[in-house]
N, C-alpha and C positions, 0 to 999 in steps of 0.2 A: 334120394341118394344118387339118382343115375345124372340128375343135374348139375353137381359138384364138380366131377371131372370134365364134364364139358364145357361149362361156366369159367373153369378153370383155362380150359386147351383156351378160349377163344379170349380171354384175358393176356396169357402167354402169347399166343398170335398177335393181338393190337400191341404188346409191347414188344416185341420183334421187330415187328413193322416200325413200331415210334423208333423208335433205336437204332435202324436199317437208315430211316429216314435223315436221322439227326447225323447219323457216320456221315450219308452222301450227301450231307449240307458242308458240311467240315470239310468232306473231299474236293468237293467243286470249289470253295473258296479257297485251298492250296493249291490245286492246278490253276483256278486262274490268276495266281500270286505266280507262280511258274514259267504261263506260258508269256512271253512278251507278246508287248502289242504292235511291233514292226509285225507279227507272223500275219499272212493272209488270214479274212476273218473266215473263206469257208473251213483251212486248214484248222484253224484255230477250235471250231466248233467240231470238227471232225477228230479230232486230239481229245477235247472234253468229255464226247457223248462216248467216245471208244471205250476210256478210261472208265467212265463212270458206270457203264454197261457191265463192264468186267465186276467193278468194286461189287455192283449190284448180286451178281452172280456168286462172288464169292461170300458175300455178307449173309446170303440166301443157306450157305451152308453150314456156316458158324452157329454154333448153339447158343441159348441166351446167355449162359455164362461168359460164353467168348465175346461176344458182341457187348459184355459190360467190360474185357479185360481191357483199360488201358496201353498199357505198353503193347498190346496184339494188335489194336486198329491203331496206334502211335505208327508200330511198324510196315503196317497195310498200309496207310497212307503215304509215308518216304517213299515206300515202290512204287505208288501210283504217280506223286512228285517226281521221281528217278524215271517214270518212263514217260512223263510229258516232256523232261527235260532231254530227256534222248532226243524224242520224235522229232524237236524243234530240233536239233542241233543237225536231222537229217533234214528238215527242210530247210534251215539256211545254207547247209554242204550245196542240196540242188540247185538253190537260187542263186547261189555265186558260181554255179560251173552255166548253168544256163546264158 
């Protein structure tokens, strides 16, 4: 009997994870649709790995229901698109005042 819930818990964990996983596949593939390719590539990788460090953080705290709700990681993703589209737009403001 004591097997069930824990057989359970670490079922719910691998699907967490698989789910975590599949979001920050989906993420990485919008930001780098996002960011252009004139941006410096260390810039570029530094945009990526920020963003997707956050997504990771936040996905980390989503329960599993959340992490299946469509329209929640629809929305979590715009913002993480919204803020690589920022970042670029501050790195090309410094590249043309430089």
């Amino acid at each position: 009997m004591n097997d069930t819930p824990t057989s359970r818990h670490a079922t719910d964990n691998r699907l967490r994870q698989a789910l975590i996983d599949a979001i920050l596949f989906r993420t990485e593939q919008e930001l780098e649709d996002a960011i252009p390719p004139d941006i410096p590539k260390d810039a570029h990788e530094a945009i990526l790995q920020d963003l997707l460090s956050n997504s990771r953080f936040v996905m980390g705290k989503f329960s599993l229901e959340q992490l299946q709700d469509n329209c929640l990681l629809d929305r979590h993703i715009e913002s993480a698109v919204a803020s690589a589209e920022y970042l670029v737009r501050r790195i090309q403001a410094q590249r043309r005042r430089s």
